[in-house]
Each structure stands twice: as C-alpha cells, then as structure tokens.
C-alpha positions in Angstrom: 8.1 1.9 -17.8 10.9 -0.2 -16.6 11.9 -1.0 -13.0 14.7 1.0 -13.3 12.5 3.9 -13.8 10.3 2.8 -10.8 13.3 2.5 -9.3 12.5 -0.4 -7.2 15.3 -2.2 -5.1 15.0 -5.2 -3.0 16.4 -6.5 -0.2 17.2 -9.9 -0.2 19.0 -9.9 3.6 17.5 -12.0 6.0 15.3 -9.6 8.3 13.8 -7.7 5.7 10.1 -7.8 5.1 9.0 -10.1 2.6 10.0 -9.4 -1.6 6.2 -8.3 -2.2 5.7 -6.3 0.8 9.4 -4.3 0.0 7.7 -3.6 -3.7 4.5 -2.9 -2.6 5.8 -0.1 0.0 8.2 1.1 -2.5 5.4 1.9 -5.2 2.7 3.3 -2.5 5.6 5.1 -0.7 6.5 6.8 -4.9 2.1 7.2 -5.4 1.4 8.8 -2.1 4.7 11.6 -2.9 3.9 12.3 -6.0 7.1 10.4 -7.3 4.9 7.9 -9.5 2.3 10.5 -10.9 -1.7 9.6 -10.7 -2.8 7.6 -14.1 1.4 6.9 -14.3 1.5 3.2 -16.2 3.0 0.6 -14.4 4.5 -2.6 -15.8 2.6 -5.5 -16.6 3.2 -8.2 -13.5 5.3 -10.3 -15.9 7.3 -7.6 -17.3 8.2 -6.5 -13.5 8.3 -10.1 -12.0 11.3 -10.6 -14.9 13.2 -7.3 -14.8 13.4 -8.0 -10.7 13.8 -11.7 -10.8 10.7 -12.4 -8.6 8.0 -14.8 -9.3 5.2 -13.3 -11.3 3.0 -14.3 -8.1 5.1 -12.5 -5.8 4.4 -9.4 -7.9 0.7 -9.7 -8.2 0.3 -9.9 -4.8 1.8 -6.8 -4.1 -0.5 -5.0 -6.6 -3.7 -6.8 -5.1 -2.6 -5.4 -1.8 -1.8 -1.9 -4.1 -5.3 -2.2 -5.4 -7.0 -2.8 -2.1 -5.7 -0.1 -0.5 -6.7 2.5 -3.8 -3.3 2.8 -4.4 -3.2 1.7 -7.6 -6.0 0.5 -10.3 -6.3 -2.3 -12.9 -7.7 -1.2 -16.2 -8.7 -4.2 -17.9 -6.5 -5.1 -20.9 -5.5 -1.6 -20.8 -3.0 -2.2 -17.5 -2.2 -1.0 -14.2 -2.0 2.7 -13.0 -1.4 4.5 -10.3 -4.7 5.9 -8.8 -5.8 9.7 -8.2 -4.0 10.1 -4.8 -6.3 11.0 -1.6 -9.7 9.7 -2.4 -9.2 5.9 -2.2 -7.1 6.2 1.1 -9.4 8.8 2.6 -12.4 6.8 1.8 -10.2 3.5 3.3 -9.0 5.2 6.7 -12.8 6.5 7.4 -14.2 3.3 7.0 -11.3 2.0 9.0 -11.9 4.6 11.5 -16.1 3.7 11.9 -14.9 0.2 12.5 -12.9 0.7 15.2 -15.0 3.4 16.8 -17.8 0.4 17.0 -15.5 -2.2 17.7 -14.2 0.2 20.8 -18.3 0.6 21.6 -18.8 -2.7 21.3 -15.6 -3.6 24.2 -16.6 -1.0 26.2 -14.4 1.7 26.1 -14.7 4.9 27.1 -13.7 7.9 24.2 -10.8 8.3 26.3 -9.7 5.2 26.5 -10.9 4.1 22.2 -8.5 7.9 21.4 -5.4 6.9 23.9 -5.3 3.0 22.0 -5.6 4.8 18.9 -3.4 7.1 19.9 -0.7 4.1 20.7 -1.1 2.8 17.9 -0.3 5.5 15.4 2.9 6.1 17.8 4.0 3.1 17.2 3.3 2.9 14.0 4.8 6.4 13.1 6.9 7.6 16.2 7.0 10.0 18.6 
C-alpha cells in the first residue's frame, strides 16, 4: 500500500503538532473507523518515511506509539498491520482507568471528586 492509499497528509505549518504525531493520528484515526481494515498491511517505515519525505525515524516513532497503544502490530519480517480494533484499546483504557482510580485513592479524593477530574478531563479532551 502506498501513502496515497493511506491517504496521509502532513502539515508542515508552524503550529501543527509534530510530523509523527500528524501520522500517527491519521493512521489510528483510519484503524479505529474502519477506514484501514484490521490485518490491513501497512508500508514498511522506509517505504513511508520516502513516499512522505520524512526521516525513517520520524516514522518509526509513530508506529511505536501505534504499537503501544494496540493500534497497530509488528509481525516480524512479515511487516506491520493494523490490529483487531477494540481489544488492545479496551484492555489499554482499563488498565489506565485502575491507575488513576488508585492514584485518586492514594491523593485522597473522594469518588466524587476522582469522577468530576475525570470527568474534566475527557471534556477537555473531547468537548462539551
């Protein structure tokens, strides 16, 4: 598969996140849809790094951070795919969940007051 097929742009303009973190939330944004299929081959990090002009760095760290978060998953000499959608980010957000719950514990906090930070948070991170 090409980039063009991934259909991954990049914003150079000042402001903009960073080149991996535009790539990496452009091919978790496609996973998570549906747009990039579970088991759906991606490019090798050289091939990518050369079709969008970035350094082949730049591009592995955006499918580490892809990998970490069971977006996608590395097959050995086989390549890089995207992973079965739900099971690596529901497993992820619990465990992030039981951290904060005991970190929250460990501060203090009533349930009311862990839920209403939790609660800030999301709106912030997602609006309304």
């Amino acid at each position: 598969m090409t980039p063009t097929n991934l259909k991954i742009t990049l914003d150079g303009g000042a402001g903009s996140p960073a080149p991996y973190e535009q790539l990496r939330a452009q091919i978790a944004d496609r996973a998570r849809s549906g747009k990039l299929p579970a088991g759906f081959k991606l490019p090798t990090v050289r091939g990518l790094a050369e079709e969008l002009g970035l350094a082949a760095n730049t591009v592995a760290k955006a499918y580490r951070a892809l990998e970490s978060d069971g977006v996608i998953e590395t097959r050995g000499r086989n390549g890089t795919f995207v992973a079965a959608a739900g099971e690596g980010a529901a497993r992820e957000a619990a465990g992030a969940a039981q951290a904060y719950a005991e970190r929250a514990h460990r501060l203090g906090l009533t349930r009311e007051q862990a839920l209403e930070a939790a609660t800030e948070a999301l709106r912030a991170r997602y609006g309304k």
